[in-house]
N, C-alpha and C positions, 0 to 999 in steps of 0.2 A: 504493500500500500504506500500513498506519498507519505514524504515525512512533512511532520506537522501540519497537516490536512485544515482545512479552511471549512467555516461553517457554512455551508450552502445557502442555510436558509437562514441564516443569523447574522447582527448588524456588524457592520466592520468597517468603521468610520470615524472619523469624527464629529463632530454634530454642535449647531449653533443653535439656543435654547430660545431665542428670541428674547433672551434678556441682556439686554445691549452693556450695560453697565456691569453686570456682573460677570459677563466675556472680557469685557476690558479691561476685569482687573483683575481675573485670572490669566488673563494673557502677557500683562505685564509685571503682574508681580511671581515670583516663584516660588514655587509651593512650600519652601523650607521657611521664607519668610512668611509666608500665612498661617503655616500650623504649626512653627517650631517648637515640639514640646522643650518646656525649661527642663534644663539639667541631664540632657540626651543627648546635648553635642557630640558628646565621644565613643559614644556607645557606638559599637559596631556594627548593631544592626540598622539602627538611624543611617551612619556613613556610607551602611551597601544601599540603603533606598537611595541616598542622593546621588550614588553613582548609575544607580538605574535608571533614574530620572531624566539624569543627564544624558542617558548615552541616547543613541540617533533611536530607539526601537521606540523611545516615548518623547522625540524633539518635534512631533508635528499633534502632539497631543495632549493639551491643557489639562483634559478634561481628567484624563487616565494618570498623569501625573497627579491633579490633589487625589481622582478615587486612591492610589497607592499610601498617599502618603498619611489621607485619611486614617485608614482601617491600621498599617503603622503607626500612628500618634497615640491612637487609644489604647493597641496593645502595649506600648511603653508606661504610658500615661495608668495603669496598670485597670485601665474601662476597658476590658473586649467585650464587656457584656453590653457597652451601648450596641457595638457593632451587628448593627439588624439592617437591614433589606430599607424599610421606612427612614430611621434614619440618614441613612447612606445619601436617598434619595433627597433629603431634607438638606443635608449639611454639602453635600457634595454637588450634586444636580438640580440644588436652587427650586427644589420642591416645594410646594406650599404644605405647610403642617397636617392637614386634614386630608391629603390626597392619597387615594388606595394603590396600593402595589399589585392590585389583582387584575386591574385597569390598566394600569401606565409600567411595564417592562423593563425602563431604563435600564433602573441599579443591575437587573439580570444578563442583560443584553450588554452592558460594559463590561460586567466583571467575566464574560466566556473570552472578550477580545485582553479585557489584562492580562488573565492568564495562558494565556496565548504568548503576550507581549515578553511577559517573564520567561516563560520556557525559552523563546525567541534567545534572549538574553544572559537567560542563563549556558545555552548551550553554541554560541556564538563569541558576541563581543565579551561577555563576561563569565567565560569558559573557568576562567582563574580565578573566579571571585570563593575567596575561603568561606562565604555564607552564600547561603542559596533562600531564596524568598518565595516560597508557594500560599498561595490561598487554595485548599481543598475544598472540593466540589462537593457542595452540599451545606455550605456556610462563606462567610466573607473574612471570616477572622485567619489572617496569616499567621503562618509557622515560617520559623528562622530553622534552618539546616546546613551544619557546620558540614562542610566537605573538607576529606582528607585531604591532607597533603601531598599522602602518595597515590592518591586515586587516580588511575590515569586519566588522561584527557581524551583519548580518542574509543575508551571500552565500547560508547556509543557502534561506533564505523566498524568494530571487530566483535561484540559479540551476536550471537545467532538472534535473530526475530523472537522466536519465541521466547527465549531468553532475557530478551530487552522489554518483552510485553509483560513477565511475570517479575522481574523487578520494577517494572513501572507499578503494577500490582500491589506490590507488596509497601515501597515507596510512601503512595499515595493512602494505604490503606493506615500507617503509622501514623501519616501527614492529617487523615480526615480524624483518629481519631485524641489527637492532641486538640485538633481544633472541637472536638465534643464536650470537652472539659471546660470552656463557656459557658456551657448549657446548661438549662434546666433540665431533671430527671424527666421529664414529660419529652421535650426534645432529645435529651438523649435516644431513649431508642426509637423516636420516629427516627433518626439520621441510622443508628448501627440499621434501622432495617434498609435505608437504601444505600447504605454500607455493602448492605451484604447481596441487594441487586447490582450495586455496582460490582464487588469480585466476584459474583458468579454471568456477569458479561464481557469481562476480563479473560477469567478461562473458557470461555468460549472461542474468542476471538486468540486465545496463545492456541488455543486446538485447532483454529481454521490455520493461521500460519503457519504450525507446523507441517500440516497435512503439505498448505500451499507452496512451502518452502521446498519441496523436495518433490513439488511437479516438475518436469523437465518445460524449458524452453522453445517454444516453435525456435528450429535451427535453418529450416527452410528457405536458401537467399531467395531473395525478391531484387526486382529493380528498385525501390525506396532506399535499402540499407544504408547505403551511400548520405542518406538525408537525414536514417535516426543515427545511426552513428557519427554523424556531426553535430545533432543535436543533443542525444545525450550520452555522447561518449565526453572522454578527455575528465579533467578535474575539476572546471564550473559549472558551478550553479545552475539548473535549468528550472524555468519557472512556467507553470501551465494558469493561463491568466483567459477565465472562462468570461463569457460577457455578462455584463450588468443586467441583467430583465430587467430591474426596478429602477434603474435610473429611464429605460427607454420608457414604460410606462408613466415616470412623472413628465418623461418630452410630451409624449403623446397628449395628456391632460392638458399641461400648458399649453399648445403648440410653438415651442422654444426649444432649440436644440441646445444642446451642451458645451462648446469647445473645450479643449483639455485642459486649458491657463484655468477656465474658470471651475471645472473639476479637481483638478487636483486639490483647488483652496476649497473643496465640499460646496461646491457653488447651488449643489442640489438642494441644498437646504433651502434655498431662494428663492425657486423660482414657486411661481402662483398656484396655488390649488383652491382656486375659490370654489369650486363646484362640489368639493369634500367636507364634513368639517374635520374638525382639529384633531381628535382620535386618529380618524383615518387617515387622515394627510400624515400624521406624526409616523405611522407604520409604514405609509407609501415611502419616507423618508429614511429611517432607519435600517428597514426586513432590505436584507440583502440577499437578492434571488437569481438564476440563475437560469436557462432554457434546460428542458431535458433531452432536447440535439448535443448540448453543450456536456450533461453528461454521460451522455452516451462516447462522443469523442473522447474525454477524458479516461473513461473504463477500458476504449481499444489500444488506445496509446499505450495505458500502462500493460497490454500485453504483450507488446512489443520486447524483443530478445535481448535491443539496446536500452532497456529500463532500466536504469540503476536509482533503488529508494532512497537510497543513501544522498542522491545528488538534486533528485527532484523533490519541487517544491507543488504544490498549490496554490495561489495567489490570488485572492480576488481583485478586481482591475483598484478598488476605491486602498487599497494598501499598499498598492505598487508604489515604487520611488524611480523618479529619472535616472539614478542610478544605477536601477536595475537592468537597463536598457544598455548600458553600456558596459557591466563586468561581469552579466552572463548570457546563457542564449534564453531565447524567451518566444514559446508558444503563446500567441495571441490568437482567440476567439473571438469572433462577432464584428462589425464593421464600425466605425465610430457613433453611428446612432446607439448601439449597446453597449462599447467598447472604446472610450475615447484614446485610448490609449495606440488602437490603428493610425491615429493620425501623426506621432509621429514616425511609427516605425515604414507607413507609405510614405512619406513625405521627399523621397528620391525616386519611387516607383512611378514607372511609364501608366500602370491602369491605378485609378485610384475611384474610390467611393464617396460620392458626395451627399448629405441630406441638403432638401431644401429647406430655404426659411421658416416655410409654415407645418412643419413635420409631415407634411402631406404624401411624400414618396423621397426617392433618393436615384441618383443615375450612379454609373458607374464611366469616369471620364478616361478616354485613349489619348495620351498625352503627345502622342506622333501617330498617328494611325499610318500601318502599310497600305501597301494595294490590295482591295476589297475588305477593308475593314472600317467600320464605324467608328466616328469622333466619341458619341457616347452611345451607352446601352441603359435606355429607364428600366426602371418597376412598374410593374403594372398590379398595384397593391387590392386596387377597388375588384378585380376580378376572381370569381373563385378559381380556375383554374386559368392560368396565366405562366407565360416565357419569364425566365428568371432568370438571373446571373449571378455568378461566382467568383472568386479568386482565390490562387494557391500560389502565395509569395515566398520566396525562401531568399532573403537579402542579407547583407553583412548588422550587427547590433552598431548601436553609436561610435565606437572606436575601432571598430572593424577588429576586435577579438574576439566576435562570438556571432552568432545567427539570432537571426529572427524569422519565425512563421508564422506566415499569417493565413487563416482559414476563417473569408469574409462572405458574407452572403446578404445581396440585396432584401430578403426576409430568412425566414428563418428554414428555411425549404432550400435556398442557396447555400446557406453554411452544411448544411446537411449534404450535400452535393459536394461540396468542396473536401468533406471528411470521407467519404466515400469515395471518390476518385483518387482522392492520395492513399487510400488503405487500401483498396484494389486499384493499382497503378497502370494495369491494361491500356486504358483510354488514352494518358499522356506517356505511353512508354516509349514513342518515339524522343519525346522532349526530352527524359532524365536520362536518354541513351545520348544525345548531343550533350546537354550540360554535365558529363561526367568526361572527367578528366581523367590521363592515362595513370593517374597514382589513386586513381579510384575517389577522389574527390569531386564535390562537387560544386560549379559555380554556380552566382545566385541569379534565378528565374523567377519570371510571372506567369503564370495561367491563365486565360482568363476563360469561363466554363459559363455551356447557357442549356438548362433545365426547362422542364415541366414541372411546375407545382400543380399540383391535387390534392387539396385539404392540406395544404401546407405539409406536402411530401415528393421530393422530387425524384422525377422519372425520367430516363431517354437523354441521360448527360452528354455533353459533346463539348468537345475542345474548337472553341471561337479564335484566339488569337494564341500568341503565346511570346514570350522574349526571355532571350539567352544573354545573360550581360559579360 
């Protein structure tokens, strides 16, 4: 499976609360200076929060910075028994006192991306940090875990799956029940019982791995190989970055498209949904979702021969960093209407994807058209069954040390087309037989592919244009 997997249908963002005054001075003041418990300066587990704070995995995140530093205030401050759901909500996310947590998800919905953030961190930039900071699942109250000195660093990358899953197991099970001892007797064993649905879904899952671990690999060459093993061979980073459903559906309400300057800074949060009210609009904003094209593509990939877990990521597009664009290779889904993130990795490519102003449809633009080909190729969105277009781009990432693919589709019938033609490569195996080079490499190509949608399912693919750079 990927490592550290991404929650599909869970928020992963960060998020502007509409309180203008209280953003500003969380965004300017730092959280050490707003909750610095007195007489904790030294204490080393204050010291590892501020270095977690600080590092890049929580520099574009106001909000997850005070949740941290919160729920560590009170356990020094020697209150973890304030630490509840309600108040989280109150102190942290600017809640109003009388507001249900059964209704409003916030506190739930940040604290799955903290600890995210923290594992992130832990097993990354702060690999070497002598303390380890988890909130266990099933409460908000953090545990501090002294890590050896001689533990290795890399046990992750050498030891066996199954083996990484039943000390995750075991781990978390000492982590959830340190954090028990807050509680009230009454809480107590509600939590040991979903204690005990959690380890007994744990070894389930160290028993499919094993099983999984020792199925043999399709070894079968294909004309692709060339393509995954540039994308996920070598020792960077591959990131599989599925498209946004939930940003294209708040385009679609607005009729306002997105650009990526103003996504990256969560521009979603902005735009208009008068036709909602506040509830709903709040989850259109938040619930991070994703097409089930998108994961269906992600389940084939990973059965590919050149999958290594270890190197691939998950990413949903609203977590991505420019960064990542330029120091690994990075699978992109969905076209910039779901996926703002295609516009820059098209942004040298001959076929490119356009929306129009009014969300109304999108072309697909031939930046040199040859002889017999089209300047552009529309959408014809209003029709139930309707010619549809594709593209399968394989280009260098921003500093030309890594790749980028892109698998775009004018609806959602197009990107399905596009994943389907690169997994059975029949159709373009003239193309990947020209762009392969005599040391078995390959240069970067565009496809451009035009389908039949049927109920938003595409039939009778064929290769339109194509270019070998």
């Amino acid at each position: 499976m990927l490592n550290a997997p991404t929650d599909v249908f869970g928020p992963y963002g960060e998020k502007d609360l509409g309180h203008g005054a209280v953003m500003h001075r969380i965004a300017n003041t730092t959280p050490d200076e707003a909750q610095r418990p007195e007489g904790f300066e030294c204490d080393p587990r204050w010291e590892t929060t501020q270095r977690i704070i600080a590092s890049r995995h929580f520099a574009r995140s106001p909000l997850l910075k005070k949740f941290l530093v919160y729920v560590v205030s009170c356990v020094l401050d020697n209150k973890a028994s304030e630490i509840t759901e309600h108040r989280i909500g109150v102190k942290v996310f600017d809640r109003p006192a009388n507001y249900r947590t059964l209704e409003d998800n916030i506190v739930r919905n940040y604290a799955r991306q903290l600890r995210r953030r923290l594992l992130e961190y832990h097993t990354g930039e702060g690999i070497s940090e002598p303390l380890r900071i988890d909130i266990p699942l099933g409460g908000y109250v953090p545990v501090f875990v002294a890590v050896s000195a001689s533990e290795p660093t890399q046990a992750a990358a050498t030891t066996p799956a199954p083996a990484r899953i039943q000390q995750t197991a075991a781990a978390t099970a000492q982590h959830f029940l340190l954090g028990l001892r807050q509680h009230s007797k009454r809480a107590h064993f509600a939590a040991l019982g979903l204690l005990l649905a959690y380890s007994t879904f744990l070894v389930v899952v160290a028993w499919f791995a094993a099983v999984h671990a020792h199925q043999p690999r399709r070894q079968t060459a294909t004309l692709s190989d060339p393509l995954w093993a540039a994308i996920f061979g070598g020792a960077a980073t591959t990131y599989i970055v599925p498209s946004d459903a939930g940003l294209n559906l708040l385009e679609d309400i607005s009729h306002r498209p997105m650009p990526l300057a103003e996504y990256i800074k969560s521009g979603y949060f902005n735009l208009p949904l008068n036709r909602l009210d506040a509830h709903t609009a709040e989850d259109m904003r938040t619930q991070h979702l994703t097409s089930f094209v998108d994961l269906q593509i992600v389940t084939s990939l990973e059965r590919s021969p050149y999958f290594d877990s270890q190197r691939v990521m998950l990413r949903f597009p609203r977590e991505l960093r420019l960064d990542d664009l330029k120091n690994a290779n990075i699978i992109i889904l969905g076209s910039v209407g779901s996926n703002p993130w295609a516009a820059v990795a098209d942004s040298g490519a001959n076929f490119r994807i356009i929306d129009d102003g009014g969300m109304k449809g999108a072309v697909i633009l031939n930046g040199s058209p040859l002889r017999g080909e089209a300047s552009d190729y529309p959408s014809h969105w209003n029709q139930p069954a309707h010619e549809t277009f594709s593209l399968i781009q394989y280009l260098p990432n921003l500093t030309g040390t890594g790749h980028i693919l892109l698998l775009q589709g004018l609806d959602v019938a197009g990107t399905q087309a596009a994943e389907e033609t690169l997994l059975h490569p029949a159709t373009i195996a003239p193309i990947l037989r020209r762009a392969t080079l005599p040391d078995g490499s390959l240069r970067p190509f565009e496809i451009l592919l035009r389908s039949t949608s049927l109920e938003s399912n595409a039939t009778g693919t064929q290769v339109v244009a194509s270019r070998i750079c």
